[in-house]
N, C-alpha and C positions, 0 to 999 in steps of 0.2 A: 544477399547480404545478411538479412534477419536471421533468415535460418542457421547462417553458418555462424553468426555471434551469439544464438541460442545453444548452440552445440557447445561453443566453445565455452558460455557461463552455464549453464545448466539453468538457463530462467530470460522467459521471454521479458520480461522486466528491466532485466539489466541490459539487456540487448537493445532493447530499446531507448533507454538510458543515452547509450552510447550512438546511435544512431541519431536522436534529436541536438544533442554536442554535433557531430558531425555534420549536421544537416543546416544548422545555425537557429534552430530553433530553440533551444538553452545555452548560457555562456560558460555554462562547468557543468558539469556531474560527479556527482560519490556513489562508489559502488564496493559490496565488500565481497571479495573475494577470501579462496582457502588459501591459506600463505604460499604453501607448498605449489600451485599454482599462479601465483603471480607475478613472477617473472617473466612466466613463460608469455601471458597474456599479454605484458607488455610489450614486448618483442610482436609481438599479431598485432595491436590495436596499433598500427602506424598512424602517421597522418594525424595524431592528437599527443598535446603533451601532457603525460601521464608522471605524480608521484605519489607514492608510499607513505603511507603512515607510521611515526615511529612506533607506532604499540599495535598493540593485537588484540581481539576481540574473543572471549568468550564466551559463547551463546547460552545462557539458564533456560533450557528448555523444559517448559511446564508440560508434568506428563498426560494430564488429562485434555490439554489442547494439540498439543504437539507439533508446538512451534510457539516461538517466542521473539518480542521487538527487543528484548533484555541482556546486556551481557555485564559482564567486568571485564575491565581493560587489565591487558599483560603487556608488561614489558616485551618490545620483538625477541629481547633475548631467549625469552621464557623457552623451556623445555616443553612445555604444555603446548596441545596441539590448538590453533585459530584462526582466527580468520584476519586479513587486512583491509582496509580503506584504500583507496584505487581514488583520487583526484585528477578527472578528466578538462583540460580545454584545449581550445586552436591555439589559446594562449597560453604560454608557462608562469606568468605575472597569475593568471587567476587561476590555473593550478594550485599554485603554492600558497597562494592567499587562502584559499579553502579548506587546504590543509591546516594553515597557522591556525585560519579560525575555530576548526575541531580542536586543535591541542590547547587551545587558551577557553573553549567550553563557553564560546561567543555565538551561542545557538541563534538569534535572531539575524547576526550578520553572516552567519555561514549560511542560512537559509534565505537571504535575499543574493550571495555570490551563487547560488545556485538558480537560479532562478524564481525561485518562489515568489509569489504576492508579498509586500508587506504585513497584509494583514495578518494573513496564516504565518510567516515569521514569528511573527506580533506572536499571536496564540499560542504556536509551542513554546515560546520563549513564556511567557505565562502559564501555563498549565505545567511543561518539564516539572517544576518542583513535587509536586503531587503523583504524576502519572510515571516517570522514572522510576518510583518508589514501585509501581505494583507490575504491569507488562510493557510499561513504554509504549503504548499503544491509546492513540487520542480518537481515534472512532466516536466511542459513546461520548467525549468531550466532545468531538465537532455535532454531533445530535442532541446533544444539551446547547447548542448554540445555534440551532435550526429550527423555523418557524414548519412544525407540522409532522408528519412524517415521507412526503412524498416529494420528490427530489429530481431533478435532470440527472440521468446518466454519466453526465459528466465527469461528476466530481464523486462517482461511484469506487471510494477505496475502501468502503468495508470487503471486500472479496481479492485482496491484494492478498491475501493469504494463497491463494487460487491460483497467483500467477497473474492475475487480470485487472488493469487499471491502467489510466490515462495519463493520470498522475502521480510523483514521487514525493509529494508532500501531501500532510492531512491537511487538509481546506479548513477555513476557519467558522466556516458552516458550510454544507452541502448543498445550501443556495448563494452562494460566492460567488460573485462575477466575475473577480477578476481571476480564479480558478477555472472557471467554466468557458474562459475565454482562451487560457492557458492549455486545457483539454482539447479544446477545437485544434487548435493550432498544432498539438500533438497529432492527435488524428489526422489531419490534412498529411502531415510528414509522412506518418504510416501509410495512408492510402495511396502516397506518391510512387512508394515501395512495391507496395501490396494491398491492390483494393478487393482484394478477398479476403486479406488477414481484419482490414478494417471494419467491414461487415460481419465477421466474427465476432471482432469484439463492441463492436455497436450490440450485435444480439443478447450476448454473454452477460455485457452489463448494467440488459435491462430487464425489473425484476425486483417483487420483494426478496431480502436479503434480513433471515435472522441472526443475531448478534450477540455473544453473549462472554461474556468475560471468562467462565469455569467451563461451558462444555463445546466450544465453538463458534464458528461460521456458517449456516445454511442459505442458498440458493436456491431459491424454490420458480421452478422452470414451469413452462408454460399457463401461466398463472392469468386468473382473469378477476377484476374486483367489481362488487357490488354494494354499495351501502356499507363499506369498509367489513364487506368479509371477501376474502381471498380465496380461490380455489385455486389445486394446481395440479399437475399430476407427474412431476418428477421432482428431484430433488438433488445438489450438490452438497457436501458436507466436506470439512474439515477435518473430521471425526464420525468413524461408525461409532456408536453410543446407544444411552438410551434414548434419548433425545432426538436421534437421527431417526429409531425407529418409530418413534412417536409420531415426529414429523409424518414422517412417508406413509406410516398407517393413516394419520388423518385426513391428507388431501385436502383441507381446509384448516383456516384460522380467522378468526375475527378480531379484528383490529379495533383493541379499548383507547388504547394513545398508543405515543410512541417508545415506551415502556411496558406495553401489558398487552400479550396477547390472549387468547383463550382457543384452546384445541378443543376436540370432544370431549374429552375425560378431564382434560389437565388445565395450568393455566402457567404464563411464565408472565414475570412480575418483577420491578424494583428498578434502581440504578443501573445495576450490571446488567440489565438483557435491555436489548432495542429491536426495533424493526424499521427499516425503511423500504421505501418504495421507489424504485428508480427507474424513469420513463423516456 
């Protein structure tokens, strides 16, 4: 079943989306599909009541990341090519309800009919004004609200770019319980499927994970800490770069906070870069 709703979204994310809806593990989900496609989807995802958004999304892809949380909304009329919003439940009451909630821009209560924590509602509903503005992406805001930098696996969504995470909201720190209880429960569903896909992604996303607003996302694979410096000796990236090869030359970093790393030659620094660690 996974694989054939990976096939058909072209992302193990969404697939899984749609799967914890089904499973009775979430009571809606939003998924955005390519317009041109979603008809057809709907017609496949039986057994759930599924509606359309009236407008359409257009993705501002930033070209040095190469990929973006960011669009402008189109009229469905528009000529211009996009993508739509897909509101999944068993129920058509919370279908529609989380649709209305998208189009009235009632981010805290669409994100608790999705399932999310309050908390983390809470938080984007707080941060949206700011973080809409630049990639729509609350990462380094959920780690400005994390004590430390080292984390449970759970509520690992910096590497959602990847394909890989437990979760479909940003946590409102990355030490959230009620997130990290939300992730279990995820997982459980997956392993009920596929307890191979679920030790995949137990593996996958654990790991320091560098962050960075201008040049990406790195995953740094078989990784071992001492006295907060990190050795590794592979490496996943967002983007081939410089930065990617910097990474992958050094095989080490030493971790100053959760803001500042230092490579051999280099150092990465400020607001916009983070590291965690996820265990």
């Amino acid at each position: 079943m996974i694989d054939l709703l990976q096939q058909k979204l072209g992302s193990m994310t969404k697939a899984l989306e749609i799967l914890y809806v089904k499973e009775g593990a979430k009571p809606a989900a939003r998924i955005i599909v390519d317009e041109e496609k979603a008809d057809e989807l709907i017609k496949y995802l039986d057994g759930l009541f599924i509606v359309k958004s009236d407008f359409k999304i257009k993705k501002e892809v930033d070209e040095r990341r190469q990929y973006s949380d960011k669009g402008i909304r189109l009229p469905v009329s528009s000529k211009e090519n996009g993508q739509v919003f897909l509101y999944l439940s068993k129920s058509i009451e919370k279908a529609e309800s989380a649709k209305r909630l998208e189009e009235e821009n009632r981010h805290m209560e669409l994100g608790i009919a999705l399932g999310y924590p309050e908390c983390c509602a809470e938080f984007f509903n707080k941060n949206f004004p700011i973080e809409s503005k630049k990639q729509n992406d609350y990462t380094l805001a959920a780690l400005k609200n994390s004590q430390g930098y080292k984390f449970p696996f759970y509520t690992n969504t910096a590497i959602r770019h990847l394909d890989l995470t437990l979760l479909s909201h940003f946590p409102c720190s990355f030490n959230c319980k009620n997130s990290i209880e939300l992730a279990k429960k995820n997982l459980d569903t997956l392993e009920k499927h596929s307890r191979e896909l679920g030790l995949i992604f137990q593996g996958m996303l654990k790991g320091p994970v560098i962050y960075t607003e201008k040049y990406g996302v790195f995953l740094l694979r078989n990784a071992q800490i001492s006295n907060d410096e990190i050795t590794y000796n592979g490496i996943f990236g967002s983007l081939n770069n410089n930065l990617y090869s910097l990474l992958k030359k050094s095989e080490k970093i030493q971790v100053v906070s959760k803001n500042h790393i230092k490579l051999e030659k280099n150092e990465l620094k400020g607001d916009d870069v983070g590291v965690m660690l996820f265990i």
